[in-house]
MIVOMAR-277833 format. One record per residue (C-alpha): residue number from 0; y, x, z. Coordinates in Angstrom, 1 decimal. Layout:
<rs>
+------+--------+--------+--------+
: resi :      v :      u :      w :
+------+--------+--------+--------+
:  NUM :      Y :      X :      Z :
...
+------+--------+--------+--------+
</rs>
This chain:
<rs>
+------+--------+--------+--------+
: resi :      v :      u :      w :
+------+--------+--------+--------+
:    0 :  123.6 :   70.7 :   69.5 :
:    1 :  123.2 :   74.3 :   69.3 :
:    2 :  127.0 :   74.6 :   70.7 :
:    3 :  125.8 :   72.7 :   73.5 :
:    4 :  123.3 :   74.8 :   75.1 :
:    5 :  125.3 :   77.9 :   74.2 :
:    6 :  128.0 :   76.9 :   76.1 :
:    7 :  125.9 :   75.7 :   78.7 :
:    8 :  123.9 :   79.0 :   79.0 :
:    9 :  127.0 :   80.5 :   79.3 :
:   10 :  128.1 :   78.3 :   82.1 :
:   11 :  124.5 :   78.8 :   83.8 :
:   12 :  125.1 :   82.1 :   83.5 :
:   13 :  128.5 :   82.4 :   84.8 :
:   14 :  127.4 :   80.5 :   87.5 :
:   15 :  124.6 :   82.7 :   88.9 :
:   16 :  126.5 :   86.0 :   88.0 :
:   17 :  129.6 :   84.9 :   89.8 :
:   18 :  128.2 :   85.9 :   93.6 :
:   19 :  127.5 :   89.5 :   91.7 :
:   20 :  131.4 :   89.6 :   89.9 :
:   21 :  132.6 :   88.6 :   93.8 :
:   22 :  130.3 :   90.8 :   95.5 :
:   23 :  132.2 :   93.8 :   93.3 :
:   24 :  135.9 :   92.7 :   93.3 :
:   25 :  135.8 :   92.2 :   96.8 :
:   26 :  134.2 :   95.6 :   97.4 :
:   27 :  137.9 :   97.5 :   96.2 :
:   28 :  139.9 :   95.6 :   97.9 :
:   29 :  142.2 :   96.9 :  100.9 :
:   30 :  140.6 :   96.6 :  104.3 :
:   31 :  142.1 :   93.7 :  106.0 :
:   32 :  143.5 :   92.2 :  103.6 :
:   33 :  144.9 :   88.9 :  104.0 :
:   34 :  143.2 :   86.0 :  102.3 :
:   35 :  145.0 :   83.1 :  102.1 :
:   36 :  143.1 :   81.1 :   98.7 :
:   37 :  140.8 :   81.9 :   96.1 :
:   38 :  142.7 :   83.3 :   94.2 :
:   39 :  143.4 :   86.1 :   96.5 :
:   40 :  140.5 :   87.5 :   96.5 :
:   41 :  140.6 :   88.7 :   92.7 :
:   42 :  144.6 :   89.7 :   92.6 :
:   43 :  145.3 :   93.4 :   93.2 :
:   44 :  146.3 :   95.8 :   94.7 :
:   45 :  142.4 :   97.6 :   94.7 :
:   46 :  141.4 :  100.8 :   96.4 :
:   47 :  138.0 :  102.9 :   96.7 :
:   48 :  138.9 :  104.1 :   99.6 :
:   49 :  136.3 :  102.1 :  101.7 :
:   50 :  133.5 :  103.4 :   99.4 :
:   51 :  134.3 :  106.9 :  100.6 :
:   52 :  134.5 :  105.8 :  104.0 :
:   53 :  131.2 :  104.5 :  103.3 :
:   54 :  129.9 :  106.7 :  101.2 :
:   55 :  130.6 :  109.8 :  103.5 :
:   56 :  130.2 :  108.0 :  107.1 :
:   57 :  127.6 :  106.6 :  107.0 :
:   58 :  123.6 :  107.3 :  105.8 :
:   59 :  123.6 :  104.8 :  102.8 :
:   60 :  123.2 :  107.0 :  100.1 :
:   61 :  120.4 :  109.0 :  102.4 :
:   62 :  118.7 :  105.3 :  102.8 :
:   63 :  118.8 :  104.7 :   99.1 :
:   64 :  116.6 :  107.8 :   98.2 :
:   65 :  114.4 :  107.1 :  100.7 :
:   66 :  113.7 :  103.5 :   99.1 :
:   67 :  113.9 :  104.9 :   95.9 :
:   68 :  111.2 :  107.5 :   96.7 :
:   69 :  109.1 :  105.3 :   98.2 :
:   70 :  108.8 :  102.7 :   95.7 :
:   71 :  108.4 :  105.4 :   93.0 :
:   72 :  105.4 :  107.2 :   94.7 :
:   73 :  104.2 :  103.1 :   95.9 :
:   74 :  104.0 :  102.2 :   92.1 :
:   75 :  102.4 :  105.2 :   90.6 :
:   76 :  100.1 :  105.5 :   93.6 :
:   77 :   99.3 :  101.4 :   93.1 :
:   78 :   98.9 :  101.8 :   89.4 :
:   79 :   96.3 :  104.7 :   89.9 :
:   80 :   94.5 :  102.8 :   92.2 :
:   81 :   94.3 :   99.5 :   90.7 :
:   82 :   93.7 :  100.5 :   87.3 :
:   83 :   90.6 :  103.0 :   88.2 :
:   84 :   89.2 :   99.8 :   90.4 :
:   85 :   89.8 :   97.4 :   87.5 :
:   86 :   88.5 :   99.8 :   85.2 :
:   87 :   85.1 :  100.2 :   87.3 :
:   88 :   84.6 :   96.0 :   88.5 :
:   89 :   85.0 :   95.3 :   84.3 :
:   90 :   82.9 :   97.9 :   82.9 :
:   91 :   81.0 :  100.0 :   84.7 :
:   92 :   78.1 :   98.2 :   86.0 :
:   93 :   76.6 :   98.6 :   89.8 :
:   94 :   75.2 :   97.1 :   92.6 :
:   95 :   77.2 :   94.3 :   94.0 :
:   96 :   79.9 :   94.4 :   91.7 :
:   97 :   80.6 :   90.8 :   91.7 :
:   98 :   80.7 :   90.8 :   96.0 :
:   99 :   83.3 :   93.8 :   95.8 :
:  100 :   85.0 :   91.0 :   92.9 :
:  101 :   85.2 :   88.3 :   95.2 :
:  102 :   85.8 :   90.1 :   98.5 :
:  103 :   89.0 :   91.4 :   96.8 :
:  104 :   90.1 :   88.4 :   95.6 :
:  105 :   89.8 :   86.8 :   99.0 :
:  106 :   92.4 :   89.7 :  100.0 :
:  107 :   94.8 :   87.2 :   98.2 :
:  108 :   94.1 :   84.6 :  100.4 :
:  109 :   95.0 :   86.5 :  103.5 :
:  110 :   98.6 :   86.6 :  104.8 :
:  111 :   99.8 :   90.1 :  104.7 :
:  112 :  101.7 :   89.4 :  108.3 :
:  113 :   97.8 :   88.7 :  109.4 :
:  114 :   96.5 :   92.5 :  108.9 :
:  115 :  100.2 :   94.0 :  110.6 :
:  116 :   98.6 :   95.0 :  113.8 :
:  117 :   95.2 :   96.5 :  112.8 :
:  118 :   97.3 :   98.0 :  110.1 :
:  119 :   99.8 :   99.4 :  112.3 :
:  120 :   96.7 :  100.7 :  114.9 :
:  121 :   95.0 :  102.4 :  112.0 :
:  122 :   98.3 :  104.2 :  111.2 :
:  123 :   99.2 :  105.0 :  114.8 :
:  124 :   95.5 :  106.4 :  114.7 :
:  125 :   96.1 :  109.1 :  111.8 :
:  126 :   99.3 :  110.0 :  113.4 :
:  127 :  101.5 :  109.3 :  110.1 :
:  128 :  104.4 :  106.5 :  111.8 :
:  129 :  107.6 :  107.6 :  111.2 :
:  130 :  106.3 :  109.9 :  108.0 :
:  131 :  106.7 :  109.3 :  104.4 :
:  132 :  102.9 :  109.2 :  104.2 :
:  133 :  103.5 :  106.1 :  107.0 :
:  134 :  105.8 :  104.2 :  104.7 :
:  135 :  103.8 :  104.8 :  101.6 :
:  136 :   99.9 :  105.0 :  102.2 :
:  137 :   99.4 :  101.6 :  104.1 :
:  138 :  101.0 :   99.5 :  101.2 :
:  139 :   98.9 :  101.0 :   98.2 :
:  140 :   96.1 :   98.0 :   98.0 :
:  141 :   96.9 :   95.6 :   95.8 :
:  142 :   94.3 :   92.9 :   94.9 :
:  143 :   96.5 :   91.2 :   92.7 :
:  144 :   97.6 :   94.2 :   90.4 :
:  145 :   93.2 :   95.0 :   90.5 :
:  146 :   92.5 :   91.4 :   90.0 :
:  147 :   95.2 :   91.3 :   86.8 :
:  148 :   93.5 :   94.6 :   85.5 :
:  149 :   90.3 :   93.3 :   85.8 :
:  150 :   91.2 :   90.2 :   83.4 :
:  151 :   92.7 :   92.6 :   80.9 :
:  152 :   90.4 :   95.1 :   80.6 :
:  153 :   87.8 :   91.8 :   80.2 :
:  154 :   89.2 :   91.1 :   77.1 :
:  155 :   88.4 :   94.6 :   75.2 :
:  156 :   85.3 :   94.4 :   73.6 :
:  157 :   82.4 :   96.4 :   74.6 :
:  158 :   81.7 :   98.0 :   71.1 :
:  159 :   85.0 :   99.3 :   71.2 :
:  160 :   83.9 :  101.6 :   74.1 :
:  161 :   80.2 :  102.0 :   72.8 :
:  162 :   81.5 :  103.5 :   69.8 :
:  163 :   83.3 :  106.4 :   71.5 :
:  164 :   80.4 :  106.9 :   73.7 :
:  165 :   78.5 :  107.5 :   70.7 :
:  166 :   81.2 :  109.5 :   69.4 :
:  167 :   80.4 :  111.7 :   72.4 :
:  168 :   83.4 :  110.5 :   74.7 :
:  169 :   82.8 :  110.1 :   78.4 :
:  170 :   83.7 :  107.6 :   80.8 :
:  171 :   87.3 :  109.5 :   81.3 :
:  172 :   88.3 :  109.7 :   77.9 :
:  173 :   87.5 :  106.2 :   77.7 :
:  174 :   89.4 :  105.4 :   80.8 :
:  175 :   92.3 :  107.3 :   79.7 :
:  176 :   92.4 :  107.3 :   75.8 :
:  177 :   91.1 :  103.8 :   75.3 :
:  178 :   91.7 :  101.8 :   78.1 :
:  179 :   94.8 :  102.4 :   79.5 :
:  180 :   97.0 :  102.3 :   76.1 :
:  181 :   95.7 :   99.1 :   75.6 :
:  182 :   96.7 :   97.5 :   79.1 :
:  183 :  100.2 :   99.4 :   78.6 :
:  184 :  101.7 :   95.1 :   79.2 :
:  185 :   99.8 :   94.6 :   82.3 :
:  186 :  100.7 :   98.4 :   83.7 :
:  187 :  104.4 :   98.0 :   82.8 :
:  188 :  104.5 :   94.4 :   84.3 :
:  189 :  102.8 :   95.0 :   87.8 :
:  190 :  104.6 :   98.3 :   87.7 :
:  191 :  108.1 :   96.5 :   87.8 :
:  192 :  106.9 :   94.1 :   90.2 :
:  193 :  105.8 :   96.6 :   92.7 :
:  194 :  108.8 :   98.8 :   92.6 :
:  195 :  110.4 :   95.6 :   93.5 :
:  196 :  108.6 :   94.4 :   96.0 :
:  197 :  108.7 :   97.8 :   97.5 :
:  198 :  112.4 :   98.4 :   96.8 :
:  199 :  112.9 :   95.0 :   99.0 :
:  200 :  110.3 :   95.9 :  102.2 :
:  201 :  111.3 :   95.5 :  105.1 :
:  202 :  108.7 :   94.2 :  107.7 :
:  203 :  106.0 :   97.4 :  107.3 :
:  204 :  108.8 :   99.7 :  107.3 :
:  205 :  110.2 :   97.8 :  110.6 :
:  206 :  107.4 :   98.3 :  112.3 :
:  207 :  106.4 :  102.0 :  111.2 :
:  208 :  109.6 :  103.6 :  111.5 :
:  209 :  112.2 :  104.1 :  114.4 :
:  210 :  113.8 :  107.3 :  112.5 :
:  211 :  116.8 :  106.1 :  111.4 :
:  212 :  116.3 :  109.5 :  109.0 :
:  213 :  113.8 :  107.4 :  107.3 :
:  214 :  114.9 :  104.2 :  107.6 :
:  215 :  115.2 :  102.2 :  103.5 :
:  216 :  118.0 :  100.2 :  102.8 :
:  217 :  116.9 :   96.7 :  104.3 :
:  218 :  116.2 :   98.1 :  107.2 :
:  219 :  119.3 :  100.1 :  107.3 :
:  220 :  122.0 :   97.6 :  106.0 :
:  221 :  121.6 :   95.3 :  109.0 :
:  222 :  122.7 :   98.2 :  111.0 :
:  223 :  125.4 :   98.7 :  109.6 :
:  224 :  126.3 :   95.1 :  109.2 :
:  225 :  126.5 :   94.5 :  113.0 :
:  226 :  129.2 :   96.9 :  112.6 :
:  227 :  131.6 :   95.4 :  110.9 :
:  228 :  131.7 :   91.7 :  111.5 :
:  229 :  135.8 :   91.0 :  111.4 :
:  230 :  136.6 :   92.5 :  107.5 :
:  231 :  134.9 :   91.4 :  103.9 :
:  232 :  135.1 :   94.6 :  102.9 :
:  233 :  133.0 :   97.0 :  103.9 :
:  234 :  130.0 :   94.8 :  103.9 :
:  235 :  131.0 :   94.1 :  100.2 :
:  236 :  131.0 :   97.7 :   99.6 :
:  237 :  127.3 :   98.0 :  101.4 :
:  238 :  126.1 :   95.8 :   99.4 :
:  239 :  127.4 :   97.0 :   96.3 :
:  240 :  125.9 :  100.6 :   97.1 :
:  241 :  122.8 :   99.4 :   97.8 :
:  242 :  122.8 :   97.0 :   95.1 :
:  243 :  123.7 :   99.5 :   92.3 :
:  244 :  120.6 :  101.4 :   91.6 :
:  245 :  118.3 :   98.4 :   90.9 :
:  246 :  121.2 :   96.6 :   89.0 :
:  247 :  120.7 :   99.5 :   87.2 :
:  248 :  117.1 :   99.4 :   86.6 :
:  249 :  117.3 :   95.3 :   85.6 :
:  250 :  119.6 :   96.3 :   82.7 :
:  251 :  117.2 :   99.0 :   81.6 :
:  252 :  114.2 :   97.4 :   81.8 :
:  253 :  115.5 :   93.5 :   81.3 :
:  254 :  112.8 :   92.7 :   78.4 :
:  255 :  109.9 :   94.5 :   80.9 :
:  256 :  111.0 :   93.0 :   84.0 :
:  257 :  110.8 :   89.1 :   82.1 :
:  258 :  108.0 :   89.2 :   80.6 :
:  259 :  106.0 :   90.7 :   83.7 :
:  260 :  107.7 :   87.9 :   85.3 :
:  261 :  106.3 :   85.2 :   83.0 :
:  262 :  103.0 :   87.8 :   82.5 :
:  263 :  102.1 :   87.5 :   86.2 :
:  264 :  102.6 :   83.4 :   86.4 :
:  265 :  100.4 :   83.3 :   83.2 :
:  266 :   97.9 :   85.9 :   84.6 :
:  267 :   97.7 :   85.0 :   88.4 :
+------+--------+--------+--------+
</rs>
């Protein structure tokens, strides 16, 4: 029995991987190739000759810093933000605490497509569309990272921070030295899942940008796409490109990104 669902995990596995081994075979082929069965499209000859056409010709690799930046500075800036306010809703008491609870979790009952245009008037307001700071800044709130906070920092007991106040320790050090060690799951999970969902934007940065200096790879890759509609190759090689850097990431971080997977289904 064990055989059984080895070799059918391998076959699952296979199966969803195959796109990915396509995706990169075809991507060093020979532009206009001719492809006559399936066979074809794994049999040489192979070149990288299209990846420095690429590469060089076009702004991909321009594109892929900017989404890379961007969902860097979005994660640490969300994890600062939703940590301090998660922080302050479980353990710092004040007045109407429990409203400000339940008026952010109604933010997860809003469609973020509903709050585009005042968000996009408040951004055209402080003069920051087609900046950095108009890519980044409108995207930092993030109910469901405070919300999941919230739950953990819940579940550390009270006399655990009583006892460093006593000790003489401030509301920082307990922040800091106590707190945030202990939630190191939850940041690491909603940290993954934000660089992700950043990584993959594309409607905000739609709307808020018309540089194509600034444009992120979903917003540039459809550009180029429109280009070259009669050949495999090149869009394989687009693809690839822009594909790369968080392949990369999902083989570093496999065990993080799976278990703040299953944390968030557990924990939303």
């Amino acid at each position: 029995m064990k055989w059984f669902y080895r070799i059918f995990s391998l076959l699952m596995a296979l199966l969803f991987a195959f796109p990915l081994i396509w995706m990169l075979v075809v991507s060093v082929k020979k532009e206009g190739m001719k492809i006559i069965s399936v066979v074809d499209w794994f049999t040489p000859p192979y070149s990288l000759a299209v990846y420095n056409e690429v590469i060089t010709g076009t702004k991909l690799l321009a594109w892929s810093w900017n989404s890379f930046f961007i969902a860097v500075c979005v994660t640490v800036l969300t994890l600062i933000i939703a940590a301090m306010s998660g922080f302050a809703m479980s353990k710092i008491p004040f007045r109407y605490r429990t409203f400000m609870f339940f008026f952010i979790l109604a933010g997860l009952l809003i469609p973020g497509e509903a709050t585009l245009i005042p968000l996009y008037q408040v951004a055209k307001d402080m003069e920051i569309l087609n900046t950095y700071m108009g890519l980044i800044f409108p995207v930092l709130a993030s109910p469901f990272a405070i919300i999941v906070l919230k739950s953990f920092f819940d579940g550390i007991p009270n006399d655990l921070l009583e006892s460093v106040q006593m000790d003489g320790g401030g509301i920082w050090r307990i922040f800091i030295n106590i707190m945030l060690p202990l939630t190191r799951p939850a940041l690491v999970s909603i940290a993954i899942l934000t660089f992700i969902g950043s990584w993959n934007n594309f409607l905000w940065p739609f709307l808020s940008v018309t540089d194509d200096n600034l444009f992120t790879l979903p917003m540039g890759i459809p550009t180029l796409m429109n280009q070259y509609t009669e050949d495999y190759v090149k869009p394989m090689v687009i693809n690839t490109v822009a594909s790369l850097p968080i392949m990369v990431l999902f083989l570093i971080f496999e065990r993080q990104i799976i278990k703040g997977v299953s944390l968030s289904g557990i924990k939303g």
